[in-house]
C-alpha positions in Angstrom: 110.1 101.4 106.6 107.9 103.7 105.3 105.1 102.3 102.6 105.9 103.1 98.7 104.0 105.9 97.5 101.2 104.4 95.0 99.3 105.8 92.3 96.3 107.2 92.8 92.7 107.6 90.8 92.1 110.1 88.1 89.1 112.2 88.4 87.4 113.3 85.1 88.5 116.1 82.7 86.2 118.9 82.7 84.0 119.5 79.6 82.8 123.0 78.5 79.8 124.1 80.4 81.2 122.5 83.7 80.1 123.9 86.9 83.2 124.7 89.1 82.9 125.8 92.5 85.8 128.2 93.9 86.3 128.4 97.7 88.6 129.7 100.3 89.9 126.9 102.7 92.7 129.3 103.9 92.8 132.8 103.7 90.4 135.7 102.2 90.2 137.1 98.9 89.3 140.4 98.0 85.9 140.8 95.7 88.1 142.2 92.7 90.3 139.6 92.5 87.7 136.8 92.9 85.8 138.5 90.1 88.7 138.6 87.6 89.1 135.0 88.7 85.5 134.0 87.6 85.8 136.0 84.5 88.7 133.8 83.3 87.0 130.6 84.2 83.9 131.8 82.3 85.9 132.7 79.3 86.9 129.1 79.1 83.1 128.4 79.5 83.0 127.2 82.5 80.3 127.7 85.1 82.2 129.3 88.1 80.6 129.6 91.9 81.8 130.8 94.8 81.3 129.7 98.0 79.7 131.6 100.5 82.7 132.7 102.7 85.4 133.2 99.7 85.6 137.0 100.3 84.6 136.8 104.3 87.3 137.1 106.8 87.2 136.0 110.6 86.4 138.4 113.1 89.4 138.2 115.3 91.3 136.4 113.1 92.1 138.7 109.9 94.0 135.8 108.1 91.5 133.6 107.7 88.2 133.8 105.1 85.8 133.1 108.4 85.5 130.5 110.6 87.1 127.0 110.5 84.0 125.7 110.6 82.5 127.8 107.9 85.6 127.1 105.7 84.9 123.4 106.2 81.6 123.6 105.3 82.1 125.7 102.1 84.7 122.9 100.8 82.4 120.2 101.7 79.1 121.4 100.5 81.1 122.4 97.1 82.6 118.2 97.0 79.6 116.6 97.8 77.1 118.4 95.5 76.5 116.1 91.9 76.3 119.3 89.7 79.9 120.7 90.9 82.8 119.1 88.9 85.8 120.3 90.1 86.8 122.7 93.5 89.3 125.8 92.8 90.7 127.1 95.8 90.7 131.1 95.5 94.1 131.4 97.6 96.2 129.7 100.0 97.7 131.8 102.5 97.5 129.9 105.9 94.4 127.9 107.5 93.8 124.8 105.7 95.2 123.0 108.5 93.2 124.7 110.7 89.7 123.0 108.8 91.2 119.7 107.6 90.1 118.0 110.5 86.4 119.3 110.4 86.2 117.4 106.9 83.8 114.5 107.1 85.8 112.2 104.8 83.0 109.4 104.2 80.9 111.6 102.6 83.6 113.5 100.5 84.8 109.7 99.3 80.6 108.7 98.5 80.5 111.9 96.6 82.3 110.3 94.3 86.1 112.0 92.3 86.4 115.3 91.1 88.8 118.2 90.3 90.6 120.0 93.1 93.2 122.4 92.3 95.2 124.5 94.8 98.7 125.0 95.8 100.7 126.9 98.8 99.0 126.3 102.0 96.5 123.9 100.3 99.3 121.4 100.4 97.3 120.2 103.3 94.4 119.2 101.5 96.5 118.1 98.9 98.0 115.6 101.3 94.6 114.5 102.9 92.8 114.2 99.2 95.7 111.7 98.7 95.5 109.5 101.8 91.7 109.9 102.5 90.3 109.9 99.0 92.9 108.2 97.0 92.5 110.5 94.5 94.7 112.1 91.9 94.9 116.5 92.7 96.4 119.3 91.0 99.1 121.8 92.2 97.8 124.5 90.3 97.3 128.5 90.7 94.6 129.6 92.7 91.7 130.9 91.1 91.8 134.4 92.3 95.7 134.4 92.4 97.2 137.6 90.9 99.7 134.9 89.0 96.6 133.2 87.4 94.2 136.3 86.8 97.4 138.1 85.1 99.7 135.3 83.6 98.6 133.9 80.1 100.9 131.1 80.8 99.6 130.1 83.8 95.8 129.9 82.5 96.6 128.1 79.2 98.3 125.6 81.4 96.0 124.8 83.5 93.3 125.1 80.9 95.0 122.3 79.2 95.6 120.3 82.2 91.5 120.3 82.8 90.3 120.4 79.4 93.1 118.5 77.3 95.4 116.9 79.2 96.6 114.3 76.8 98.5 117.7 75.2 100.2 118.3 78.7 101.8 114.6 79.7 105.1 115.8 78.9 105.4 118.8 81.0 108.9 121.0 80.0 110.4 123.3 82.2 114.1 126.0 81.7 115.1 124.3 84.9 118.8 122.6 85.4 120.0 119.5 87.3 121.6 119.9 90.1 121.9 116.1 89.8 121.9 114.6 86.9 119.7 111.3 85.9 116.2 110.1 85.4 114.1 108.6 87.8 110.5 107.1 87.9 107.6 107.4 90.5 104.8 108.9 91.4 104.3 112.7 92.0 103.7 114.3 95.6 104.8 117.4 97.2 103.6 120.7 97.5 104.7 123.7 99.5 108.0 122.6 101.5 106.9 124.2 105.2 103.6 122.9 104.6 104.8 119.3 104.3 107.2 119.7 107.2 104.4 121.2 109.9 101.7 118.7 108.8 104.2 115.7 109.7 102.4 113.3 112.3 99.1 114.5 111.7 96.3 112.1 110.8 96.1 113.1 106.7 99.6 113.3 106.1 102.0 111.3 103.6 104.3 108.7 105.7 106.8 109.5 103.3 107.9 109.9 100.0 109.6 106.2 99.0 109.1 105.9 95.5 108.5 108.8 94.6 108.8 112.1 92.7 108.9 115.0 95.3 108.0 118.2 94.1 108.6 120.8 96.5 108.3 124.6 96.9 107.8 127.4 99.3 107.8 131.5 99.3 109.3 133.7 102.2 111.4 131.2 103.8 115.1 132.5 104.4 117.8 129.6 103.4 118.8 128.8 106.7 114.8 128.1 107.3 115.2 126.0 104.4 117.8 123.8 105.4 115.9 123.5 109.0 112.9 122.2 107.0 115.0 119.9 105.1 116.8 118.8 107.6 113.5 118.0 109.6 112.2 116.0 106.8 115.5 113.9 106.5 115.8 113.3 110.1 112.3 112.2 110.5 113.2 109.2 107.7 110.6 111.1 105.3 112.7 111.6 102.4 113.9 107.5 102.6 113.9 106.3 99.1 112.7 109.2 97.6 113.2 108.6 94.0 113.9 112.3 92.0 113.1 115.7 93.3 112.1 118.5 91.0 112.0 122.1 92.8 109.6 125.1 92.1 110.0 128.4 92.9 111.8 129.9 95.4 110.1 133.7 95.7 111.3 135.9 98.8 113.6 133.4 100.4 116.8 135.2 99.8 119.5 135.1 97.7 119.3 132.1 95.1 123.1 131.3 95.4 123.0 131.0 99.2 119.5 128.8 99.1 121.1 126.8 96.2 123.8 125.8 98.2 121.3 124.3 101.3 119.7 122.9 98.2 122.7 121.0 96.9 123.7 120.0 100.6 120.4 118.6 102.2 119.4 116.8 98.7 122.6 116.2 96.5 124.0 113.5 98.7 120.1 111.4 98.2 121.7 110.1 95.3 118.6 110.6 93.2 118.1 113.0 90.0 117.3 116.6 91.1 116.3 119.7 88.7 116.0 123.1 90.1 113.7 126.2 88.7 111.2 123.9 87.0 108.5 126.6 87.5 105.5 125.7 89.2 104.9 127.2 92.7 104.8 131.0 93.5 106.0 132.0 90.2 105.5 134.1 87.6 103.1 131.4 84.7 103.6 128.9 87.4 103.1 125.1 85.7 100.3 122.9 86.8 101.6 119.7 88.6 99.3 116.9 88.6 99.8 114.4 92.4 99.5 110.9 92.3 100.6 110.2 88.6 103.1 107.7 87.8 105.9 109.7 85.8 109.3 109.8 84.5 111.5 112.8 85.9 114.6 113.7 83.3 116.8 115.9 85.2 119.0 116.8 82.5 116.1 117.5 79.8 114.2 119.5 82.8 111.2 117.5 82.0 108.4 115.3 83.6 106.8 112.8 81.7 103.4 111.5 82.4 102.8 107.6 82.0 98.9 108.8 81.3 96.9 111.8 81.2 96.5 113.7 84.5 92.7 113.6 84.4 90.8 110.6 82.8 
């Protein structure tokens, strides 16, 4: 049986004048949209860095912002200095998994918590943060996302989330149940094919018992969907799940026929489930704290915080 899922520690809220390094464990931004990014995180007052290889990209490999190794050491260097207090990815893209592994964890946990935001392909980290630092993370737009840079919604939730987020524990969404009910446990998810191709690795989740999964993906055709699903069912991860809520579902083909791999891999759980509850790769996509303990209302489309996200 696999382990319930526990909360985890909060790292500190940021305060104005807080340095914040941005870096790019997956793929490469360009210079323009890593600009706009800064100039958003400065207007909240923030201190904004980048990391050396943000805007770099891998000499054979076009995908990537440099090296594995170079990623790595950007992420690293960013957690384990004492003036940084909180890590923005720029993007995800694909290649967190690729660096994960080239993490020395000891030294990231002496470093002591922080604030790491991400989302998409960082669902990686967001998984290893979790079992290797304990520590609570935020599914949140990237930093140089053109959904962050250009969404007013998406910046003054997040804002809140780092600088206020007593004002955020309830967080409301348009969604609808696709099963109805309310269910309590602690938040974990991410990016749906991320969670499926890190199973068995060293950082991942054993499972979601207990839990509130919230899950989301871009570009992945229903029937990819349902394979996913399917995977994650078979493999005993989704054993005593408690709710899901779902994201977005951006580029993976018509909603009606995805809906209906949704209601068939996850309406027979017999847990509360709530589609569209905007976070994910959406238009003012919601921030989505992991590791809170939380109360999912599937027919008020809400998630309610037992505390703050951040201490």
């Amino acid at each position: 049986m696999n382990p319930t899922v526990r909360p985890l520690a909060r790292p500190p809220r940021l305060a104005p004048g807080a340095r914040v390094a941005v870096v790019a464990p997956s793929g490469p931004v360009s210079e323009e949209r890593l600009q706009a990014g800064l100039d958003v995180l400065r207007g909240w007052d923030l201190d904004p860095v980048p990391a050396p290889h943000v805007c770099a990209r891998h000499r054979d490999l076009g995908h990537l912002a440099g090296t594995d190794a170079d990623r790595a050491a950007d992420l690293q260097r960013a957690w384990c200095d004492p003036s940084v207090d909180a890590v923005l990815c720029a993007r995800g893209g694909y290649g967190a998994q690729r660096m994960v592994d080239l993490l020395d964890w000891a030294a990231m946990r002496a470093a002591g918590p922080k604030v790491f935001v991400g989302f998409s392909d960082i669902t990686a980290l967001h998984q290893a943060f979790a079992t290797r630092l304990g520590l609570v993370t935020l599914h949140g737009p990237a930093a140089a996302g053109v959904d962050f840079v250009k969404n007013a919604r998406a910046q003054e939730h997040l804002r809140a989330t780092l600088f206020a987020p007593e004002s955020v524990r309830t967080i409301a969404s348009a969604g609808t149940a696709l099963v109805g009910g309310r269910a309590r446990g602690v938040t974990l998810g991410g990016c749906l094919s991320m969670l499926t191709s890190d199973l068995g690795t060293p950082h991942a989740r054993a499972g979601a018992r207990g839990g509130l999964l919230l899950l989301e993906d871009v570009a992945e055709e229903p029937y990819r969907v349902d394979r996913m699903l399917t995977q994650l069912l078979r493999t005993g991860w989704l054993d005593g799940v408690a709710g899901i809520a779902l994201g977005s579902w951006v580029l993976c083909g018509a909603y009606d026929a995805l809906r209906a791999v949704l209601v068939d891999r996850l309406g027979g759980l017999g847990v509360p489930v709530v589609e569209e509850f905007g976070f994910g790769h959406c238009e003012g996509a919601l921030t989505m704290p992991f590791g809170v303990t939380a109360e999912l209302d599937a027919d008020a489309a809400t998630l309610t915080l037992d505390e703050p996200a951040l201490g």
